[in-house]
Residue frames as qw, qx, qy, qz and C-alpha x, y, z in Angstrom:
[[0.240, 0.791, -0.291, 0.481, -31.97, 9.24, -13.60],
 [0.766, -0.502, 0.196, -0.351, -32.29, 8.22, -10.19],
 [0.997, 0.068, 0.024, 0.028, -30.90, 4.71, -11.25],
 [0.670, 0.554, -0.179, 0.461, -27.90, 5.84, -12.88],
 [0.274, -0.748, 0.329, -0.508, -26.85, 8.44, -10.02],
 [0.881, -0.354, 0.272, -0.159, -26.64, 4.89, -7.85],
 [0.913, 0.355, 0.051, 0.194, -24.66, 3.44, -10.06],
 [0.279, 0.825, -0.159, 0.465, -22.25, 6.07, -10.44],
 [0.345, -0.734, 0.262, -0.522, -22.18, 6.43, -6.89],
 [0.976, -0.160, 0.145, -0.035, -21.76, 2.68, -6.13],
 [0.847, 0.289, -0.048, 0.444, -18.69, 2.75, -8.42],
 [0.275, 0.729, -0.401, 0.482, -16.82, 5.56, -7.03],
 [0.818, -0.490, 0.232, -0.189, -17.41, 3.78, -3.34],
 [0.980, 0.027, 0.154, 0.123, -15.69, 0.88, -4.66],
 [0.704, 0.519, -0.136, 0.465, -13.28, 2.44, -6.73],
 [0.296, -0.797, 0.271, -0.451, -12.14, 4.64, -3.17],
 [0.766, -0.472, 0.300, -0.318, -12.05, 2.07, -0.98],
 [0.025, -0.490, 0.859, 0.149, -9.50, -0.23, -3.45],
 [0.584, 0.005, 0.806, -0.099, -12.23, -2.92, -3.50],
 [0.641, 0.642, -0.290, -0.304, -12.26, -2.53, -7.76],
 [0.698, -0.555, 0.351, 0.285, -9.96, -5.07, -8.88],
 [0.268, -0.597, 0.504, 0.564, -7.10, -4.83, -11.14],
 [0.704, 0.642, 0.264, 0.151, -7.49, -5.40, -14.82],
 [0.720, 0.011, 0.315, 0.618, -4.81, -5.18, -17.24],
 [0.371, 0.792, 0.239, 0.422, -5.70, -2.25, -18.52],
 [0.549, -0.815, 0.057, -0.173, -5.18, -0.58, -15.02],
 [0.839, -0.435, 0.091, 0.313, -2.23, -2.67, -14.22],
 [0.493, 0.311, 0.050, 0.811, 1.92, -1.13, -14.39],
 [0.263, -0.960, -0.058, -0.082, 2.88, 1.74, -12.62],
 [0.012, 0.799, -0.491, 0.348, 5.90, 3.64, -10.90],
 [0.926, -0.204, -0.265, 0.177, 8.17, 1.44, -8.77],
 [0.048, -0.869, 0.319, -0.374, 10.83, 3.63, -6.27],
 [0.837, -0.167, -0.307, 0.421, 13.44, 1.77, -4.75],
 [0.050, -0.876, 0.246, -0.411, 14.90, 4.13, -1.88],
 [0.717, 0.095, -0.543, 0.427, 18.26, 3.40, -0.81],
 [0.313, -0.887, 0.004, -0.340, 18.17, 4.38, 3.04],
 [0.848, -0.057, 0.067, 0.522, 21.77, 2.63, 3.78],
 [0.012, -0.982, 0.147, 0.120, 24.09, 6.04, 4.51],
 [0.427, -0.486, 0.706, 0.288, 27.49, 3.87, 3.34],
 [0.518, 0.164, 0.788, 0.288, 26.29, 1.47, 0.62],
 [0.484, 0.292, -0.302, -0.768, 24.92, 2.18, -3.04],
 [0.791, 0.303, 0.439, -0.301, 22.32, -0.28, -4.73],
 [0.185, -0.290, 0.787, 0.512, 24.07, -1.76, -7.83],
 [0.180, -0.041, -0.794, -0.579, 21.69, -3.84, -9.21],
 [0.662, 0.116, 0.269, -0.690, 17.40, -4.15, -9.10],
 [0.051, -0.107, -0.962, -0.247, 16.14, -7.32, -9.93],
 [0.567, 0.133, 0.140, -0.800, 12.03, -8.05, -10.48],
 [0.147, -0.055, -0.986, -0.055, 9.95, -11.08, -10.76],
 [0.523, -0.359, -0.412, -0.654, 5.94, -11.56, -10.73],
 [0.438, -0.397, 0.538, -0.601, 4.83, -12.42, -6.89],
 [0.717, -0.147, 0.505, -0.457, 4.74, -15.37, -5.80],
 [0.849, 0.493, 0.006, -0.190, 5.08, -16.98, -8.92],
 [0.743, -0.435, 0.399, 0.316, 8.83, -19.00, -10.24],
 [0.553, 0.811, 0.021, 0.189, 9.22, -16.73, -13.18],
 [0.747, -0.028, -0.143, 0.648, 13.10, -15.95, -13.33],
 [0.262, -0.821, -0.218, 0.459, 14.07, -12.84, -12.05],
 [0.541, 0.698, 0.219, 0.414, 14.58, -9.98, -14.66],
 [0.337, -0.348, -0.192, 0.853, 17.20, -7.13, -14.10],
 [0.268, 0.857, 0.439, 0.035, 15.96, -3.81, -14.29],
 [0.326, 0.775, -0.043, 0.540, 17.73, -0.83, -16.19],
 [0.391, -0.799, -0.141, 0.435, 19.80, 0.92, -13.26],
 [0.341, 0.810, -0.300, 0.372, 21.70, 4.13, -15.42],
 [0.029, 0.622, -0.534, 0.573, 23.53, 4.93, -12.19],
 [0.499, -0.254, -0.802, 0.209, 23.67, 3.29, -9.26],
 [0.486, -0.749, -0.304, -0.334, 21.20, 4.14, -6.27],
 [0.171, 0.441, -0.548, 0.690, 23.66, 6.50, -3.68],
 [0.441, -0.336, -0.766, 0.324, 23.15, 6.28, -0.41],
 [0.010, -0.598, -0.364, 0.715, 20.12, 8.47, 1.39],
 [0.376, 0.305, -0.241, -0.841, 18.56, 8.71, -2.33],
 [0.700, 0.277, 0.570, -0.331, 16.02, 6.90, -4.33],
 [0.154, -0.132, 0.772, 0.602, 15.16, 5.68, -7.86],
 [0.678, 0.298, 0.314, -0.594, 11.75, 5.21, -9.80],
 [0.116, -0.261, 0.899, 0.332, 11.30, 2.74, -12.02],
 [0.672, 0.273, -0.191, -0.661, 8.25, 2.34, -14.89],
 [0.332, -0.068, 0.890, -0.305, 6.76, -0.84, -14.47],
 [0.646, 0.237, -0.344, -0.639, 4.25, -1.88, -17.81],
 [0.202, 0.031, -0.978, 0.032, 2.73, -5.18, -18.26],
 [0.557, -0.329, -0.475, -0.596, -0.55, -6.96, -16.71],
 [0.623, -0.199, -0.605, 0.453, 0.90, -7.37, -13.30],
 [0.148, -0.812, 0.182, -0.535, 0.92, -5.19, -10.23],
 [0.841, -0.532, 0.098, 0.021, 2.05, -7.72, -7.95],
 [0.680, 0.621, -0.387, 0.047, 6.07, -8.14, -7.70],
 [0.844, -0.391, -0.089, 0.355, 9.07, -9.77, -6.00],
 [0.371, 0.916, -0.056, 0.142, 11.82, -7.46, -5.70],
 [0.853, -0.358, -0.039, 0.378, 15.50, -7.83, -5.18],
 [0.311, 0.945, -0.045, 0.093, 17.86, -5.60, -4.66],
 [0.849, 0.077, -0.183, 0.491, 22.30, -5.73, -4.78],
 [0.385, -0.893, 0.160, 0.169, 24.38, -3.28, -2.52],
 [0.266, 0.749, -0.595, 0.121, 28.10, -1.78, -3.68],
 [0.236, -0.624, 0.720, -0.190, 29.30, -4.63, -1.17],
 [0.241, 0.200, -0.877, -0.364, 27.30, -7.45, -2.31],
 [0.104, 0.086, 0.819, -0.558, 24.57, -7.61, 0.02],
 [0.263, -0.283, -0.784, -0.487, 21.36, -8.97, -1.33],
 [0.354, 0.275, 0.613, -0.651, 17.49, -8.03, 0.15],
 [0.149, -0.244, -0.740, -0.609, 14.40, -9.00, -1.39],
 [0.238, 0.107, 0.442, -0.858, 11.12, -7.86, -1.04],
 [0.120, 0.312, 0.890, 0.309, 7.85, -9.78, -1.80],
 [0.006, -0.670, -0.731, -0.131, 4.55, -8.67, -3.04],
 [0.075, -0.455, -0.053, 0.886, 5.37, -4.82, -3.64],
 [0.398, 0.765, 0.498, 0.095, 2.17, -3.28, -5.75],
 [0.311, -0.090, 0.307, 0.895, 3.55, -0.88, -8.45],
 [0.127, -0.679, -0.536, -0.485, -0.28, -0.21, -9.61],
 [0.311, -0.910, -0.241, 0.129, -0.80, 1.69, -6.10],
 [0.071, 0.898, -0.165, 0.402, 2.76, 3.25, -6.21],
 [0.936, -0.337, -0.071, 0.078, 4.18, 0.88, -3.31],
 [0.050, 0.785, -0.612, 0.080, 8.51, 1.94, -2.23],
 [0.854, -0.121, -0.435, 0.260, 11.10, -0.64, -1.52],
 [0.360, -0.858, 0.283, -0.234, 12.62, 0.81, 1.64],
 [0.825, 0.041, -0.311, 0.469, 16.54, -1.08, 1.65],
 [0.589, -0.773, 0.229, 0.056, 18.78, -0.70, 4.37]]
């Protein structure tokens, strides 16, 4: 009984501390793109696996992302690592690398 208790205990340690790692089952999550730009809106979200020279998929925007609000965006698949890019009403382009959607990670645009 002893034994097991350790165990147990060993794995919630690990599973606290973040040093579990990802598995597909686990992976996909929430993805929030907050537009903090008080003039511009976010047109268009783009996504792409980190790091990696997969082409860059668009993601669903209904509306576009006002300024001094946010978005969320469901994120499925065996990835948690992503590139993210995002298009302003004026045409201005940011990208962010290596944003984890498994923890819940924001894109903070200007």
């Amino acid at each position: 009984m002893r034994k097991l208790t350790l165990i147990a205990l060993a794995g919630s340690v690990l599973a606290l501390t973040g040093m579990l790692p990802y598995t597909p089952a686990l992976a996909g999550g929430t993805l929030t793109v907050v537009n903090r730009n008080s003039s511009r809106a976010i047109q268009q979200v783009w996504f792409a696996n980190a790091g990696e020279s997969d082409p860059w998929q668009e993601a669903n925007v209904e509306e576009a992302i006002r300024p001094k609000s946010e978005s969320t965006f469901t994120m499925s698949g065996e990835n948690c690592l992503f590139d993210i890019k995002v298009r302003f009403s004026d045409g201005y382009e940011a990208t962010f690398d290596n944003v984890n959607v498994c923890r819940g990670d924001r894109v903070l645009a200007d």
